[in-house]
N, C-alpha and C positions, 0 to 999 in steps of 0.2 A: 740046773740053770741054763744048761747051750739049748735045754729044747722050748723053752721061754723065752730065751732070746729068737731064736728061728722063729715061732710063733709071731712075736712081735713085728721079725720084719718083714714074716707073710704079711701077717694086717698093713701095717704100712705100703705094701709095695700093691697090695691090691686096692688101698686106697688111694695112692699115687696114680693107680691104672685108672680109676674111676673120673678122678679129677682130672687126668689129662684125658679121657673120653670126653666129659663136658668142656670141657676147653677147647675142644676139638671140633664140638656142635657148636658151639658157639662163634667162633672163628671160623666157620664154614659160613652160620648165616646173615656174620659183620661182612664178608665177601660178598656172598648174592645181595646181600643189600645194596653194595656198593657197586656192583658191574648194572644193578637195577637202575640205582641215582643216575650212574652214566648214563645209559642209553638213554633214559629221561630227557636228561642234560640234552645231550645233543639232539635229540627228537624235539624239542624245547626252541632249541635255537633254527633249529630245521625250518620247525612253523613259525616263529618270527622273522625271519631272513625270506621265505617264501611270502608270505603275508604282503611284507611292506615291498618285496619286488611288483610281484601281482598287482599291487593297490598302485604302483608307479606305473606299469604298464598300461593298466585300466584308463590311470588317469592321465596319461600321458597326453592324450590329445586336448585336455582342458588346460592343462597345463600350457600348453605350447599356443593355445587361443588367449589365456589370460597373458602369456610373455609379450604376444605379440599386441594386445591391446594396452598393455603398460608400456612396450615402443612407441607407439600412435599416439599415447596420451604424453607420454616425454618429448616428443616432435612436436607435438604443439604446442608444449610448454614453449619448447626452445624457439619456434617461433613468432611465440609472444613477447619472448624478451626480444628476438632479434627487432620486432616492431615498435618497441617501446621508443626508441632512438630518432623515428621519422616523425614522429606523434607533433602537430605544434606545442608549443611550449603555451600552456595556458594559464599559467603563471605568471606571465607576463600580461594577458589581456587583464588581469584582475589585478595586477599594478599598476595598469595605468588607468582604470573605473576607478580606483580608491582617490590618486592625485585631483 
């Protein structure tokens, strides 16, 4: 019976050894997977953050042509209202054609 039992716990321990080997490959290529995702990740964000700097840079000078032509068009705005005030009042010539 002790050499049946020893037997048994050879098989068991060399099964044990087997199954922590594959647990071992495995858990190595959950790792590389994940140091992969990362560098991804930030290479990812790398080229979007580059991208949209670039594309601000590029466009920088349109940009600063359309800011200043939406000043000019709000300066005139403002003073067409400033003008509205000296305007005669012609609301009045057409109440006194109605009398």
């Amino acid at each position: 019976m002790g050499e049946d039992k020893e037997k048994e716990i050879s098989n068991l321990l060399e099964e044990n050894l087997k199954i922590s080997e594959e647990n071992n490959k495995i858990l190595r290529k959950i790792s590389r997977a994940m140091t992969w995702s990362r560098i991804f990740s930030i290479l990812y964000w790398l080229v979007v953050l580059g991208t949209t700097v670039g594309l601000y840079y590029i466009l920088q000078p349109f940009i600063e042509s359309f800011k200043s032509a939406l000043g000019s068009f709000h300066e005139g705005v403002e003073g067409a209202k400033n003008a509205i005030p000296t305007l005669p009042d012609f609301g009045a010539l057409f109440q006194k054609g109605d009398q």
